[in-house]
C-alpha positions as CSV (number, residue, x, y, z in Angstrom):
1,X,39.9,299.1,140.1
2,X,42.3,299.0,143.1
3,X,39.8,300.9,145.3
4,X,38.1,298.3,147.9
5,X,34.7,301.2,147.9
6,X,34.8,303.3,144.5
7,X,33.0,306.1,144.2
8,X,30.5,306.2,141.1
9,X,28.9,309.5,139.3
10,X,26.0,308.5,137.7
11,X,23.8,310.8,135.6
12,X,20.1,310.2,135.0
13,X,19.7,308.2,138.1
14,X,15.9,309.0,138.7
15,X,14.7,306.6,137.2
16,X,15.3,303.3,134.6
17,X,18.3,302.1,134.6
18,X,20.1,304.9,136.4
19,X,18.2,304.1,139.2
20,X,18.6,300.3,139.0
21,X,22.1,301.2,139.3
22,X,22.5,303.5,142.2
23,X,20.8,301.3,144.3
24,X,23.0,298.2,143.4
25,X,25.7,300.5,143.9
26,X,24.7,302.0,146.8
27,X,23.5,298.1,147.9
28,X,26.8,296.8,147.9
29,X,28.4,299.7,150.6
30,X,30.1,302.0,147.9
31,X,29.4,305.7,147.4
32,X,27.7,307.2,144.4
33,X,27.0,310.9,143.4
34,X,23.6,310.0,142.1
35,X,22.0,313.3,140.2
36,X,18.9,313.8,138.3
37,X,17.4,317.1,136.8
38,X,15.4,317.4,139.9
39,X,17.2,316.1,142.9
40,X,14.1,315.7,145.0
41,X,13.8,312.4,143.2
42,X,16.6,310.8,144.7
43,X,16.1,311.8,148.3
44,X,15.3,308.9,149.2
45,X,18.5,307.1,148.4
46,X,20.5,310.0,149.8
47,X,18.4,309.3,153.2
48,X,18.7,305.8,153.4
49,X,22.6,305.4,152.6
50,X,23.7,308.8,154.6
51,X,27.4,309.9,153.2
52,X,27.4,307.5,151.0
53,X,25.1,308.5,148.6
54,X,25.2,312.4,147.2
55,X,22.2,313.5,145.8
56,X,23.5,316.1,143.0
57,X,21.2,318.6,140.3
58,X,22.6,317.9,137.4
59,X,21.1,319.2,133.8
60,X,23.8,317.6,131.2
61,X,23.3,320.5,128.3
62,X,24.2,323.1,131.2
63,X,27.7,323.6,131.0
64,X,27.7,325.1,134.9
65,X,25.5,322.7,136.1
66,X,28.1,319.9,134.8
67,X,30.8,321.8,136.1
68,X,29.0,322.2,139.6
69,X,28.2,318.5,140.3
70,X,31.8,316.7,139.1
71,X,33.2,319.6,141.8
72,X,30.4,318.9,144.5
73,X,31.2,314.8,143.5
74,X,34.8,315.3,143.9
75,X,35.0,317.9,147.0
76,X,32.6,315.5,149.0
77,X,34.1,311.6,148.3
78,X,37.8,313.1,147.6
79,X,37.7,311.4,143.5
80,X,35.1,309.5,141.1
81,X,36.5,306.5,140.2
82,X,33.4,305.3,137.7
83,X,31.3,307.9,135.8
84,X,28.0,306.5,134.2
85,X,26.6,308.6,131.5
86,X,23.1,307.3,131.7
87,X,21.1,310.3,130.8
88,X,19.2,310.4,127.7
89,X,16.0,309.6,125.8
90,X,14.2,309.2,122.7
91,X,12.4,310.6,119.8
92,X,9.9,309.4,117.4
93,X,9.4,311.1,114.5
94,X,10.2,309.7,110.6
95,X,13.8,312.0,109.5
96,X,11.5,314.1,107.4
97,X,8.7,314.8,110.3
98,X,11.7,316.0,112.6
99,X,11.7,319.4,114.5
100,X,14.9,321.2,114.0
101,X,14.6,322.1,117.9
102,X,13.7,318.7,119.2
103,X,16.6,317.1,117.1
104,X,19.2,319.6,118.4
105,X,17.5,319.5,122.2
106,X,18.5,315.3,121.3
107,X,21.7,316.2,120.3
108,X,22.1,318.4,123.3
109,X,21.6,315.7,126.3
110,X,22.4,312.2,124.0
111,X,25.3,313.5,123.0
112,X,27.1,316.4,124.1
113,X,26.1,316.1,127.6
114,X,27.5,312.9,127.4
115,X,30.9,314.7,126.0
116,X,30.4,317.5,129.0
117,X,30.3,315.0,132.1
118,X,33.4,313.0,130.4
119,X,35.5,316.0,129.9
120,X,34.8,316.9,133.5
121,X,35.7,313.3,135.2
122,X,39.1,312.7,132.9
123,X,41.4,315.2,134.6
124,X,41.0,313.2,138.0
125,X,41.1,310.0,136.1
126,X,44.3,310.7,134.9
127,X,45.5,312.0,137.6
128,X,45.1,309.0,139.8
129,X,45.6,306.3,136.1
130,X,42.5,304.9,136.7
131,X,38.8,304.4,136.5
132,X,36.2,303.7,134.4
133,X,34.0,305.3,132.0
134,X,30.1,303.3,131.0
135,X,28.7,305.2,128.2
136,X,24.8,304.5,127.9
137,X,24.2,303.8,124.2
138,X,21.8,301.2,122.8
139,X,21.2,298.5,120.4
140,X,20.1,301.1,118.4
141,X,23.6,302.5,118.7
142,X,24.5,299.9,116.1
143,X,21.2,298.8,114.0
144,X,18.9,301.6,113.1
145,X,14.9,301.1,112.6
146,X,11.6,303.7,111.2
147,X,10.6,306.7,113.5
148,X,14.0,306.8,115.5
149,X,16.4,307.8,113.3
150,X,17.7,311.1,115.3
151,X,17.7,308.6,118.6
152,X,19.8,306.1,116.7
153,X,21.9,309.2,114.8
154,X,22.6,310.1,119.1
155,X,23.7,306.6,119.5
156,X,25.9,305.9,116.7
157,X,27.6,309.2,117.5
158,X,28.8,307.7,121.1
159,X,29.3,304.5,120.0
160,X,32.4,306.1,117.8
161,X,32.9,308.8,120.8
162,X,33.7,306.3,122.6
163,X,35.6,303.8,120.9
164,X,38.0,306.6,120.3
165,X,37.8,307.7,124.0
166,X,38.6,303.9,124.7
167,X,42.1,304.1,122.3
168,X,43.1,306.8,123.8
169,X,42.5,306.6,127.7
170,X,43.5,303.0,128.1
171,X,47.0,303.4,127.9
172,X,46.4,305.6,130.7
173,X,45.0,303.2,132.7
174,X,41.4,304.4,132.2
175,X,38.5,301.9,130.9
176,X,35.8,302.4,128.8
177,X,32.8,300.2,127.8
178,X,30.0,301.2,126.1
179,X,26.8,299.5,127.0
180,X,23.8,298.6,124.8
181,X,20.2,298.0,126.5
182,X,17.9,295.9,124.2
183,X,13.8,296.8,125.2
184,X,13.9,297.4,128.7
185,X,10.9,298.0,131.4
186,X,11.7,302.0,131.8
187,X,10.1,304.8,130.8
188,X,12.2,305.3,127.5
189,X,8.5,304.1,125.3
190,X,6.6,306.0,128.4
191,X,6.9,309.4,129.7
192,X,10.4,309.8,128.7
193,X,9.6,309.8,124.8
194,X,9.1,312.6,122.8
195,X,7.5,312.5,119.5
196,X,7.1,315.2,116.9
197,X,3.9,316.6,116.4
198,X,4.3,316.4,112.3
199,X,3.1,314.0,111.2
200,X,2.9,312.9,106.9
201,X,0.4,310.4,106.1
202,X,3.2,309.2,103.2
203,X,5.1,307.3,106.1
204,X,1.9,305.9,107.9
205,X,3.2,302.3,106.8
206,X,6.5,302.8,107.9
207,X,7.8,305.1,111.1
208,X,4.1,305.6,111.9
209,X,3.5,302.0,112.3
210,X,6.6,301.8,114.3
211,X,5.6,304.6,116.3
212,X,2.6,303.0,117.6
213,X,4.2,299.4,118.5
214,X,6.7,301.4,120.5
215,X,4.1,302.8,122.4
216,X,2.3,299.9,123.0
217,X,5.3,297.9,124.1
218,X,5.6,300.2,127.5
219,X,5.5,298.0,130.2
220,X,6.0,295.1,128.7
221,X,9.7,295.3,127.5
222,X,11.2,292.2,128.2
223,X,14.5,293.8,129.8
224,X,14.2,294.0,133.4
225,X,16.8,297.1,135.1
226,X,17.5,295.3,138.2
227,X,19.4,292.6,136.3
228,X,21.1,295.2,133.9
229,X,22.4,297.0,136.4
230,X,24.1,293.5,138.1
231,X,25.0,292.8,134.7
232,X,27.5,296.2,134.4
233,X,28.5,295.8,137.9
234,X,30.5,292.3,136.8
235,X,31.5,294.6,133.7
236,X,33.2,297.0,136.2
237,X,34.5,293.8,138.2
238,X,35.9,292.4,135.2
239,X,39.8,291.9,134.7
240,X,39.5,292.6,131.5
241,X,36.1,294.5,130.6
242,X,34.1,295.1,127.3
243,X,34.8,297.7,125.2
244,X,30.9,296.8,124.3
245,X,28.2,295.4,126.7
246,X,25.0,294.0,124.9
247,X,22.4,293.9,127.6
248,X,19.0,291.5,126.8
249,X,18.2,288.3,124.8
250,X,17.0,290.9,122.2
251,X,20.0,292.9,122.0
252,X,22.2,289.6,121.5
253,X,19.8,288.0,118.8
254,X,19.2,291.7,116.8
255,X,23.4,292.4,117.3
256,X,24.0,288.8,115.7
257,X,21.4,289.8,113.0
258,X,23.3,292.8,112.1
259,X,26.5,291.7,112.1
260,X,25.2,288.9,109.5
261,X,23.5,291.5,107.3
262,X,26.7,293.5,107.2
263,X,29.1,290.3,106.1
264,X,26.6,289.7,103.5
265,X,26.3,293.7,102.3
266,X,30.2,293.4,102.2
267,X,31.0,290.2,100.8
268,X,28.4,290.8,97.9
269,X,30.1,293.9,96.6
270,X,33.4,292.9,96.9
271,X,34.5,292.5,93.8
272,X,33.4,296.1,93.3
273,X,34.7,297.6,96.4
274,X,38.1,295.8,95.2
275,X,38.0,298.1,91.7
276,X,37.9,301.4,93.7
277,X,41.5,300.9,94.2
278,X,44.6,301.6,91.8
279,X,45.3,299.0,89.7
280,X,48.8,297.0,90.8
């Protein structure tokens, strides 16, 4: 990035990781347009770093809101040069137990807020031929477990949103990394996470189990925010950043795991996959 003090947008900067993040940010003398569904939260930031730091209401699955903050971002610092799509959360619930409302509310700020703020902050971005682009996915982006299977179906979907996004934006000059938190200390397992209220005693063994060790894991995650957010600041330093940006020991050893399980799944039906074709 050619500009000595970008300018960063990041949404869901409340708390977590967002908020890990604007303060790094903000730490290091650039600006940010920090915005949170109730602004109030991030007063304190806005106070401490004066112009610097824009506190902005944003509500990702309200199409005017998103309009209304990029505009307010852009009018006040003149461009974003980095756009974080941080918001999100999760849901427990096994894919049977799910609430056609709560998947599609999911759906709504996971996935096509996420596609809201990016269509808002490209225009400038080409304009200009640069900037850069962190889409918050997750480990469970790429490796899917019992009792999150809407969370993980969020995931996957911006995992392939934006390896396309990447293809076709970096000829323009634009980068694009996705990044994927292991467990981290935030209030994803806490008062972030919705569950469904059905529940089927058939899956007790299964999601149910898995529901209650993600609760009781809150707290105690082993990723720590501070460091994550370090960790994507030498992402956007990079010469060459990651497409993808594991983040925790966890991530890296479950990642590895996967990547293992899916050799072995290919190379064991090879022969088979092989016969789908037309003979020579």
């Amino acid at each position: 990035m050619s500009s000595t003090t970008p300018i960063w947008f990041i949404t869901g900067a409340s708390s977590g990781l967002g908020r890990a993040l604007a303060e790094a940010v903000l730490a290091r003398g650039w600006r940010a347009a920090i915005t949170a569904r109730r602004p109030e939260t991030l007063r304190d930031l806005a106070t401490e770093h004066g112009d610097r730091a824009l506190a902005l209401a944003l509500d990702v699955t309200d199409s005017r809101s998103v309009t209304r903050a990029v505009h307010d971002a852009e009018a006040h610092f003149g461009a974003i040069d980095v756009a974080v799509n941080n918001a999100g959360y999760g849901y427990l619930s096994a894919i049977e137990e799910g609430e056609d409302a709560e998947i599609r509310a999911q759906f709504e700020t996971n996935v096509f807020g996420l596609v809201a703020v990016t269509k808002h902050v490209l225009p400038g971005m080409r304009s200009r031929r640069r900037g850069h682009i962190f889409n918050v996915s997750s480990l469970g982006g790429l490796v899917a477990f019992a009792a999150t299977g809407y969370y993980h179906a969020s995931k996957f979907a911006v995992e392939a949103l934006s390896e396309s996004l990447f293809h076709e934006v970096n000829p323009l000059g634009i980068r694009v990394t996705i990044l994927e938190p292991g467990a981290f200390r935030t209030d994803w397992a806490g008062r972030s996470m919705i569950e469904s209220k059905t529940v089927i005693d058939d899956y007790a063994e299964t999601s149910g189990k898995r529901r209650q060790a993600t609760r009781s894991v809150s707290g105690k995650q082993p990723g720590d925010p501070t460091r994550a957010a370090a960790a994507i600041i030498s992402a956007f330093e990079a010469d060459e950043p990651p497409l993808r940006l594991l983040l925790g020991a966890p991530a890296l050893k479950i990642a590895r795991e996967r990547l293992d399980a899916l050799r072995a799944n290919f190379d064991a039906w090879a022969e088979t996959t092989l016969s789908a074709d037309f003979p020579d």
